[in-house]
C-alpha positions as CSV (number, residue, x, y, z in Angstrom):
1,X,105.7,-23.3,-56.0
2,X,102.6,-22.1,-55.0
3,X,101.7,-18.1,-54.9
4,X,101.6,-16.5,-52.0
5,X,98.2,-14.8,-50.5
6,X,97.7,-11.2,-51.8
7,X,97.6,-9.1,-48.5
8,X,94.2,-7.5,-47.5
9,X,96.5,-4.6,-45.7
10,X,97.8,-4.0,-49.2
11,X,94.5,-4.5,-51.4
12,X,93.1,-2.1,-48.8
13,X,96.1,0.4,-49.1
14,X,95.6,0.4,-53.2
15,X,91.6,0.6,-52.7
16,X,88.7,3.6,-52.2
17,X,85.7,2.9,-49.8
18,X,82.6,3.5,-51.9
19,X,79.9,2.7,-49.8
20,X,80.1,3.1,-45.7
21,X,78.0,0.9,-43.1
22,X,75.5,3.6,-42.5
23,X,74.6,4.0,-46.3
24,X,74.2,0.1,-46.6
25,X,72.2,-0.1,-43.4
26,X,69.9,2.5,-45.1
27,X,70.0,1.1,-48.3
28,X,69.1,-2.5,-47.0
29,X,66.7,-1.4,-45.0
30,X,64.4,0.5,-47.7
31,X,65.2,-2.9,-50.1
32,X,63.0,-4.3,-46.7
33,X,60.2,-2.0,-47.2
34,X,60.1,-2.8,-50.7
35,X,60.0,-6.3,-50.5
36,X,57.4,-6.4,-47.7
37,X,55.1,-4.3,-50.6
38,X,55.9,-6.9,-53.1
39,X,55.2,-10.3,-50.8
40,X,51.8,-8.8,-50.0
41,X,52.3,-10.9,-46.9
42,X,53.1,-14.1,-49.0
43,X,55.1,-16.1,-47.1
44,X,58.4,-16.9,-49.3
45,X,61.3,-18.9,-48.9
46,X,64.3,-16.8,-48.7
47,X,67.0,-18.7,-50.3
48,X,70.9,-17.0,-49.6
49,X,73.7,-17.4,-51.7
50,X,76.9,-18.6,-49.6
51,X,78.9,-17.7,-48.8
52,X,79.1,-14.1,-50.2
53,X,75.2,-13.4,-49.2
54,X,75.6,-13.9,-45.4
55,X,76.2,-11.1,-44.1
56,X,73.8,-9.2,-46.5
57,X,71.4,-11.7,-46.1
58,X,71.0,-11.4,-42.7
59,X,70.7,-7.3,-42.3
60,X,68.0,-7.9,-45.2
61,X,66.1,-10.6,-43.2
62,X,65.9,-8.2,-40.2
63,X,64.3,-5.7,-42.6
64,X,62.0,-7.4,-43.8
65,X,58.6,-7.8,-42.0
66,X,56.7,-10.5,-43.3
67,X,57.3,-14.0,-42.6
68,X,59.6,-15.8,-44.1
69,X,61.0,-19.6,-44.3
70,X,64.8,-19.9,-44.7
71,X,67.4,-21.8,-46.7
72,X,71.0,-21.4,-48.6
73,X,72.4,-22.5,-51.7
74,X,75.9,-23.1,-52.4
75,X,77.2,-22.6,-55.9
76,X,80.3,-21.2,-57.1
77,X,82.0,-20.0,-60.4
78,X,85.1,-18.4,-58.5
79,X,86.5,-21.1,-55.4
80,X,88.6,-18.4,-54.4
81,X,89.9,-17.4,-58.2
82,X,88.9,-13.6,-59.3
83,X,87.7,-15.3,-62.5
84,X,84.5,-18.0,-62.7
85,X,84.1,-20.8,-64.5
86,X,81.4,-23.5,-64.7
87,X,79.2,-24.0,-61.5
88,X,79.9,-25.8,-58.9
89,X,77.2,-27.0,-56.5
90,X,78.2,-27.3,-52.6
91,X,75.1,-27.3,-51.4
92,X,71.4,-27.1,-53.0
93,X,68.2,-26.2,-51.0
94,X,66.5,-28.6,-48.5
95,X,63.1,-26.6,-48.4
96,X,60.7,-27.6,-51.0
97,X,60.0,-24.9,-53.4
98,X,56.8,-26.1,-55.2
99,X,54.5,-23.6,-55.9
100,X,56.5,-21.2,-53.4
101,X,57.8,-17.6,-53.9
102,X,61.3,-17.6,-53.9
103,X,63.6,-14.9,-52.7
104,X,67.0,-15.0,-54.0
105,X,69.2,-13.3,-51.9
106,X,73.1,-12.9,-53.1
107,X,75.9,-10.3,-52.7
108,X,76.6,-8.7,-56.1
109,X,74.8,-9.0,-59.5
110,X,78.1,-9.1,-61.5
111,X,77.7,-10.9,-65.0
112,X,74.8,-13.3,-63.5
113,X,75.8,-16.5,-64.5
114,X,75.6,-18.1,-60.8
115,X,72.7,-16.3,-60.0
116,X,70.7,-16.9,-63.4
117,X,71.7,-20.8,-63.0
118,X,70.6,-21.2,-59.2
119,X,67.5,-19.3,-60.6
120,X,66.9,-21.4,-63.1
121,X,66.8,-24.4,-60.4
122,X,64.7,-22.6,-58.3
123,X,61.9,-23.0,-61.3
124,X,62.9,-26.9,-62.3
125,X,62.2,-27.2,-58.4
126,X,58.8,-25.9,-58.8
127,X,59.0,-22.3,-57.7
128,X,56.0,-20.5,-58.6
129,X,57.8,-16.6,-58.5
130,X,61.8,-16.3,-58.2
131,X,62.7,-12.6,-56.7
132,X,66.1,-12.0,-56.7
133,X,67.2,-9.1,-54.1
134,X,71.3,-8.0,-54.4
135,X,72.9,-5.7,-52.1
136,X,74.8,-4.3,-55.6
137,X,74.8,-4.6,-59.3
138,X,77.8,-3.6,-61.4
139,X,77.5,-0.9,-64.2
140,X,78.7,-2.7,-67.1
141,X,78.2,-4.9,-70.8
142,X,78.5,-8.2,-69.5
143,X,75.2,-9.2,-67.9
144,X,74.1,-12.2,-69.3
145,X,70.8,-12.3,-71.1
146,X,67.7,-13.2,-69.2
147,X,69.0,-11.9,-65.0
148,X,68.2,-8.9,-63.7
149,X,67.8,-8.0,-60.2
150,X,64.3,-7.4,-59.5
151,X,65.2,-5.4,-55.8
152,X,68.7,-4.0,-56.1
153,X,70.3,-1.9,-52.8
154,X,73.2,0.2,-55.0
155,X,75.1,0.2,-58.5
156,X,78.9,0.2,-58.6
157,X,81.4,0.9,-60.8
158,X,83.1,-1.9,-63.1
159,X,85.8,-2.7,-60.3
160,X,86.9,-5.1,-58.4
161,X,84.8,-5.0,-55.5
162,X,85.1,-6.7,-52.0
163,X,84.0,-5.9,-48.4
164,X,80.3,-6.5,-46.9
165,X,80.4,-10.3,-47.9
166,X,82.3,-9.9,-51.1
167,X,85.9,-11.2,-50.4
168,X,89.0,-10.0,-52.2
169,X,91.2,-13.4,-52.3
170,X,88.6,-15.3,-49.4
171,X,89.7,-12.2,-46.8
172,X,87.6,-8.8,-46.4
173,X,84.1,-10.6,-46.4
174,X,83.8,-8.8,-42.5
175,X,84.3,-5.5,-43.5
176,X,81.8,-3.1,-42.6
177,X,82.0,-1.3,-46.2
178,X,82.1,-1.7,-50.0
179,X,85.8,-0.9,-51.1
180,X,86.9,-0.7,-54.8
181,X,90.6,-1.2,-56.1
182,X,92.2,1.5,-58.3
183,X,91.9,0.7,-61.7
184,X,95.8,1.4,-61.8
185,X,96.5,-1.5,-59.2
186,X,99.4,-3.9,-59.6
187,X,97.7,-6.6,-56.8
């Protein structure tokens, strides 16, 4: 018997929005600015993280002035669980990365472990300079050693997060805001 789908209707129901689509669309668009400073007109390749990244991803490529080369990576820890587990590669990138800047560009900085390992493939690949820009970082213990997010949009809470590319159960990735479930939720 398998277990039914948790409704979005009723995650939504049990959740508060934390962040609206005018504060993101601000937010993303100073991380632009900053990482426009940092290339120094360095042409990087800007490498998403699918599938949560994409819509992220693409507001922050608008933002961003100087030229870039794109790609995506595919690598899970979750395949639709709220838990991860080892990495699983769908996809790895096609543009060469020797002696290249790379930008790393995911959803949510949560314990690292994807991100840290695609960065860490990013250097065996050649990359002279790994950046890794999130739209969020959560405020917690857990980050593995070694990751941090060198341009980060906005912190949240120790929740479970979804909305803006971050999916609760693979629904909610197309909302136009970050929402949060109550820490008293029974979903």
């Amino acid at each position: 018997m398998t277990t039914p789908t948790p409704s979005l209707a009723d995650a939504l129901a049990q959740s508060d929005l934390l962040h609206e689509r005018a504060e993101l669309d601000a937010v993303i668009a100073d991380m632009g600015r900053r990482i426009d400073t940092a290339l120094e007109g360095e042409r990087a390749v800007f490498l998403t993280v699918m599938n949560g990244a994409l819509i992220f991803a693409g507001q922050l490529a608008l933002a961003i002035r100087t030229d870039l080369e794109f790609d995506y990576v595919h690598a899970t820890r979750y395949r639709g669980a709220t838990s991860g587990s080892e990495l699983h590669w769908l996809r790895e990138p096609m543009v060469p990365l020797q002696d290249r800047v790379v930008l790393l560009v995911d959803d949510i900085l949560d314990e690292g472990h994807t991100l840290k390992e695609v960065r860490e493939d990013c250097y065996r690949r050649g990359a002279k300079n790994v950046l890794i820009a999130s739209l969020c970082t959560k405020r917690h213990d857990r980050l593995v050693e070694g990751i941090v997010s060198d341009f980060n949009g906005i912190e949240l809470p120790d929740r479970y997060v979804f909305g803006f590319g971050m999916d609760y159960h693979e629904q909610g990735r197309n909302l136009p805001g970050i929402y949060a479930l109550r820490e008293t939720n029974t979903l």
